[in-house]
N, C-alpha and C positions, 0 to 999 in steps of 0.2 A: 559621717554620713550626712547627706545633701538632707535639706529640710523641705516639704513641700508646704503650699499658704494657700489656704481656700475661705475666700472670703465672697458673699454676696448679699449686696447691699439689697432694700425693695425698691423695687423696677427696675434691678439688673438682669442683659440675657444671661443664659444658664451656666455662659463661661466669663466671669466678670472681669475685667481687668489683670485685675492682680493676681488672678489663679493660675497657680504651675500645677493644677490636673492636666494629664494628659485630655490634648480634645479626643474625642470620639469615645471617650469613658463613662460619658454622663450620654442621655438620653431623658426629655423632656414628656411630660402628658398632658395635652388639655385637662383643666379642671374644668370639670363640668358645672353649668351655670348656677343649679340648685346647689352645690359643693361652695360655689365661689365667694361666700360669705365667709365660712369658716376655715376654708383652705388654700394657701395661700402659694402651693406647689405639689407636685407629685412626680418624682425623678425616679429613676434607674440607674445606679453606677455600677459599672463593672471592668476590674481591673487585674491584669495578674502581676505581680509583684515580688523577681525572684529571690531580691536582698531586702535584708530590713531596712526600712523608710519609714520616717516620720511625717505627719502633716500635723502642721497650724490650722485648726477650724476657728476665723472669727467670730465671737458670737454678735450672731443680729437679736439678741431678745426673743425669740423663738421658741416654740417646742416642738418636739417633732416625733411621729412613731415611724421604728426603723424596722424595714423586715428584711432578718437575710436570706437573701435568695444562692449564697453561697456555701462555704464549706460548715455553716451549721444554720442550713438552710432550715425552716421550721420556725427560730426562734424571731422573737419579735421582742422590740426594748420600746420604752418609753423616756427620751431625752427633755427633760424639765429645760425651761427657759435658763441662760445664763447670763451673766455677765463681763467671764473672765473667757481668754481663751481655751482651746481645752487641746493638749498634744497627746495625737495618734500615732500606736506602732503599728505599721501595716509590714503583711508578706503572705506571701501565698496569693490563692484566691482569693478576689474580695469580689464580693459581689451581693448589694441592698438595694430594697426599693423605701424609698423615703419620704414624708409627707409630714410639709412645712403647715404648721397651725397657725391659723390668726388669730388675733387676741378674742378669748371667750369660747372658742373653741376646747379648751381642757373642760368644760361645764357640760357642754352640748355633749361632749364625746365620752366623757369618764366620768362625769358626776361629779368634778372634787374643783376643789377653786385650782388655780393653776400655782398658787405659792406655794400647796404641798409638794409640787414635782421642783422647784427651783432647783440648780443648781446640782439635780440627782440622773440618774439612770437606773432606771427599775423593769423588770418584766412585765411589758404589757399585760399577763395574762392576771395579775394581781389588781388589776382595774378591769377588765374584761374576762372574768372568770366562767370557763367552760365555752367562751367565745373562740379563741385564738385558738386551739386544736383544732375544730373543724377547719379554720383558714390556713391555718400551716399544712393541713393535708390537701388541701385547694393548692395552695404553690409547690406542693413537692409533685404533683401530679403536671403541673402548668406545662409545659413544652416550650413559651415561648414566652418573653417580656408584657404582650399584649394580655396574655391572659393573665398574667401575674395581676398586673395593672388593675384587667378589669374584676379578678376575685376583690382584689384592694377596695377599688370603688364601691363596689355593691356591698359592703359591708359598713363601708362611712354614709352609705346615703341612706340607710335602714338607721342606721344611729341618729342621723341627724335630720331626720325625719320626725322623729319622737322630738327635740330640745331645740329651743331657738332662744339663744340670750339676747333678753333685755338692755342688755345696757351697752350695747356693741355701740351706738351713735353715741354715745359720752364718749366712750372708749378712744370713737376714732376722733374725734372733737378736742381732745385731754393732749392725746400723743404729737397732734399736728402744734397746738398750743407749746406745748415743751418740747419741739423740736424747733420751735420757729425760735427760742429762746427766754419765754415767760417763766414765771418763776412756778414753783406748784402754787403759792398763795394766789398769782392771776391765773392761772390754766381753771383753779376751783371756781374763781369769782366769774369767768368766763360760762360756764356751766352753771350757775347759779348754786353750785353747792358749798360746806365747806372741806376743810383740808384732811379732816378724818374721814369724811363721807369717800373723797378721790380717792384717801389710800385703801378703806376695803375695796370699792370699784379696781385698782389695780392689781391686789394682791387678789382678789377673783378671777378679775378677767384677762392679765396682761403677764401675773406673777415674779413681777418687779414691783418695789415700790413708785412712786411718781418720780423719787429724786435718782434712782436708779438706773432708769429709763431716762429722763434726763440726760445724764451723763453719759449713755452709751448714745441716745443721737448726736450727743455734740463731737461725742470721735467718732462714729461718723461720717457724721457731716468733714470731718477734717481729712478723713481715707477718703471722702468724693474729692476736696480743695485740691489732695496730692495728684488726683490721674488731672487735674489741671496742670501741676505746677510741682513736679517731684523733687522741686529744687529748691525750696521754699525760705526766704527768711524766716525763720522760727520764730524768732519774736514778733514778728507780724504776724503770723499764720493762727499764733497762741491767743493775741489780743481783739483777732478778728472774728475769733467763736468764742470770746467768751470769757477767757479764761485769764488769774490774776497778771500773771508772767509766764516766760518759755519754761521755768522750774514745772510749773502749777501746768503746764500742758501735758510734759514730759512723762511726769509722773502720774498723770489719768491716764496718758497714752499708754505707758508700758504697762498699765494695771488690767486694761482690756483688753489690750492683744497680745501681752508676752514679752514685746520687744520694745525696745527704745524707737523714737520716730527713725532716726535715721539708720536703725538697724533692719527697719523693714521696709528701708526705699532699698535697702541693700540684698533683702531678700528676696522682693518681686523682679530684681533688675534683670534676674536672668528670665523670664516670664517672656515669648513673645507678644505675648498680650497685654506686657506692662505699657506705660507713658513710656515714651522717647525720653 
């Protein structure tokens, strides 16, 4: 069985290179400008799917509440930030409305730092209790994508209404610092903090540690190098983000997305939306 790969980097459009979703399966929504702080996406997929199929979800460091608007339409999940990739068996219907969090948003939204969702999938309604039943009857009633959307909205802008985190400008100040390649000991001195102070601010706000997040921008940054140059000397490509040798790239790369590097120029290749 064919594997599918869905990967989206920030500031990708909503079909990113590398993704073998079918187009016309996804559907985008302005995020609205009072939202735009803490929300960093709010999509629509919907696919029917008559054999069993797999997908590769990259993770971008992310969390995200999922509501299905498909065959168990009602329920609503809360997906903690990750760092590995995570494979999906799809069939049938599928069909969710999804909404990508910015760092500090787990605080604003659910009260809880974001490190207790890492790496989990839990019932929203265990964070939003007595909340989610009236919504899930709001979308079983919807008729159409738009209104799904807008019960969605109106229920994140009531929440976040109430909560505005504090420490969202380190936050984005930290992440740009250790993406550019700082180590955590300058990202903290950049901030004037120190290195225990960054990691509760991350494990708050971000639910990665700094060194965590780290390591997922610099692969990354190395899946942007690839839609440059899918053809890459590997020992170059390893030394030029960072990394000790092509071993020491290899083995980060397959740790975050599953595959060996060149197991997944092998996988997007069939993509028409891969690099040539």
């Amino acid at each position: 069985m064919d594997e599918r790969i869905y990967l989206r980097l920030d500031g990708d459009p909503l079909y990113a290179p590398e993704s073998l979703v079918p187009v016309g399966t996804m559907r985008e929504f302005a995020v609205p400008p009072m939202l735009a702080p803490q929300i960093a996406q709010i999509s629509i997929y919907r696919d029917t799917i008559p054999e069993v199929a797999f997908e590769r979800v990259i993770p971008d460091g992310a969390a995200r509440l999922i509501f299905d608007l498909g065959s168990r339409r009602g329920r609503a999940d809360l997906a903690g930030p990750s760092t590995c990739a995570v494979r999906l068996r799809l069939e049938g219907e599928i069909a969710n409305l999804t909404v990508t969090l910015r760092p500090g948003a787990s605080v604003a939204l659910l009260g809880i730092p974001a490190g207790m969702i890492r790496e989990q999938c839990t019932p929203l309604d265990e964070f939003w209790p007595g909340e989610v039943e009236p919504l899930a009857e709001q979308l079983l009633v919807s008729s159409n994508d738009v209104e799904c959307y807008e019960a969605v909205r109106a229920v994140l802008a009531a929440r976040l209404k109430q909560n505005r985190s504090a420490e969202r400008r380190r936050v984005m100040l930290a992440q740009r610092a250790l993406a550019l390649g700082n180590t955590v000991r300058e990202a903290a001195e950049r901030l004037g903090i120190g290195d225990r102070r960054l990691q509760q601010i991350f494990e708050t706000e971000v639910g990665l540690s700094p060194r965590q997040y780290r390591r997922l921008a610099r692969i990354h940054a190395c899946l942007r190098s690839l839609r440059e140059d899918p053809r890459p000397r590997w020992s170059e490509l390893a030394l030029e983000h960072g990394f000790f040798d092509q071993a020491h790239f290899s083995n980060e790369f397959s740790r975050v997305v599953g595959l060996t590097p060149t197991a997944f120029v092998a996988a997007i290749s069939g993509s028409s939306k891969a690099p040539p």
